[in-house]
Wavefront OBJ file of the C-alpha trace (Angstrom):
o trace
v 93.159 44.827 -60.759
v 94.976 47.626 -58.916
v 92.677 50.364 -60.390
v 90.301 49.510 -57.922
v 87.810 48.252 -59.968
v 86.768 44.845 -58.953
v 85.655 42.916 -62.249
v 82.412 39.623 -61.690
v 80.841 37.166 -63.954
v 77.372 36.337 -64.075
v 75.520 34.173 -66.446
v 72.806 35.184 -68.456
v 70.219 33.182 -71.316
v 69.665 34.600 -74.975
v 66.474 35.075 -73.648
v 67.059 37.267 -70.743
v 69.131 39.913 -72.814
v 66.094 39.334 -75.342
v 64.327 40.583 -71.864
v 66.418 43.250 -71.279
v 66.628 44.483 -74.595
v 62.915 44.601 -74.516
v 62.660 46.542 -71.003
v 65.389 49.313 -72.362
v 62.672 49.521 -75.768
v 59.209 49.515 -73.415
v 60.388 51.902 -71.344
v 61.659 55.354 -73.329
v 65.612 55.830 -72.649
v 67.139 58.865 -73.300
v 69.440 56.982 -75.973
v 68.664 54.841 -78.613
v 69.213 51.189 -77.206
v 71.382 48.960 -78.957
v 70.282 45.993 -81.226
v 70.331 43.063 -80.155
v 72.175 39.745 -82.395
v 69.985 37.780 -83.959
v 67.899 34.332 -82.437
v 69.751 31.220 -84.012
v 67.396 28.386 -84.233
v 70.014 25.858 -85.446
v 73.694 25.214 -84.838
v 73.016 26.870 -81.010
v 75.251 24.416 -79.542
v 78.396 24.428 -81.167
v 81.048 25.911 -79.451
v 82.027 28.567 -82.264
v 78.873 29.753 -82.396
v 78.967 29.926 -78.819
v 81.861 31.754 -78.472
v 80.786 34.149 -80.993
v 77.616 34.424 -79.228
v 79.758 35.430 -76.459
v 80.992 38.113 -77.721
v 78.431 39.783 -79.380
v 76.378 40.034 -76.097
v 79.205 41.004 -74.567
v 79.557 44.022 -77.267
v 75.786 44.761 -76.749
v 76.344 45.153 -72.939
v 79.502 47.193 -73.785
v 77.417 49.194 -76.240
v 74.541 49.822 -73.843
v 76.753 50.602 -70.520
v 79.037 53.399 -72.657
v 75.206 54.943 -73.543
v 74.262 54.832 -70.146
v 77.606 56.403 -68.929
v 76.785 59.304 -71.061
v 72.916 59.542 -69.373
v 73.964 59.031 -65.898
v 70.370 60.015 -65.382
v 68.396 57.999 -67.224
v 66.927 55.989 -64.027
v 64.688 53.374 -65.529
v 67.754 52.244 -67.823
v 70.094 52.281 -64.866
v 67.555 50.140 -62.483
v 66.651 47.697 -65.378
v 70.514 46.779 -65.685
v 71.166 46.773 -62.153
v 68.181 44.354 -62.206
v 69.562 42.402 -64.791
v 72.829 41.999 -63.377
v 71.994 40.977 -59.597
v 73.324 44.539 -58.634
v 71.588 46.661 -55.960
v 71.518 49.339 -57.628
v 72.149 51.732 -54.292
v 75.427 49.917 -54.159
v 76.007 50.541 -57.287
v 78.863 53.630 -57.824
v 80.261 54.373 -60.708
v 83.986 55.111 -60.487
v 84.936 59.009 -61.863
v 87.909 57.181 -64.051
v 85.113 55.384 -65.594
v 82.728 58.005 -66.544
v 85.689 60.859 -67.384
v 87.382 58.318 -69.780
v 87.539 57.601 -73.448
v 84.010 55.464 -74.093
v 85.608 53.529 -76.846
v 88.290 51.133 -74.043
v 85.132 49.327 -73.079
v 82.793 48.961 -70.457
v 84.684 46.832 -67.959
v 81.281 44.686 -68.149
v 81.786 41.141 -68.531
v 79.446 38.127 -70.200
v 80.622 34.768 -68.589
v 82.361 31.929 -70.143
v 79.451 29.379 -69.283
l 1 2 3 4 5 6 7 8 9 10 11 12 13 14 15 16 17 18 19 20 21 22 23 24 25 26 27 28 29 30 31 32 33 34 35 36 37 38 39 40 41 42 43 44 45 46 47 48 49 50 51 52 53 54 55 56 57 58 59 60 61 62 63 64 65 66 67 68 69 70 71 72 73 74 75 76 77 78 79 80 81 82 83 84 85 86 87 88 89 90 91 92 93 94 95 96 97 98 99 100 101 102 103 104 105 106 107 108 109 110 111 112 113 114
């Protein structure tokens, strides 16, 4: 992108958002944390569910990230997602476009296809 924003995929289980989720509810944040959608036990394979799947995790991370923007202090929250996304966290800078702009164009966050 010419914004200078440079977008990645990782790939992530159910179960580690499940994780996640749990970390961001253990440990107090300054927000309330997003839910998380609901364990399937049947029909996990088919690729509509999938894709739906897909996109609600990716809304959760969306959810969770525009929170965080907003509590650019919250520490614990910020090291758990760094965690959770392979990112060293003192790497990690947050572009001023990013937290100055209107929450509601999304995170910039991205669930992978696999």
């Amino acid at each position: 992108r010419g914004n200078g924003i440079r977008l990645s995929s990782i790939s992530r289980r159910y179960r580690e958002f499940t994780e996640l989720h749990a970390q961001m509810l253990r440990f107090s944040q300054p927000f309330k944390v997003p839910h998380m959608p609901p364990k399937k036990f049947f029909g996990r394979t088919n690729p509509s569910f999938v894709k739906k799947r897909q996109h609600e995790l990716q809304t959760f991370l969306d959810k969770l990230f525009s929170l965080m923007i907003l509590h650019p202090n919250a520490d614990t929250a910020w090291r758990l997602l760094c965690l959770f996304l392979a990112v060293d966290q003192s790497r990690l800078k947050i572009p001023e476009a990013i937290i100055n702009r209107n929450i509601t164009n999304g995170s910039g966050m991205s669930v992978g296809d696999s």
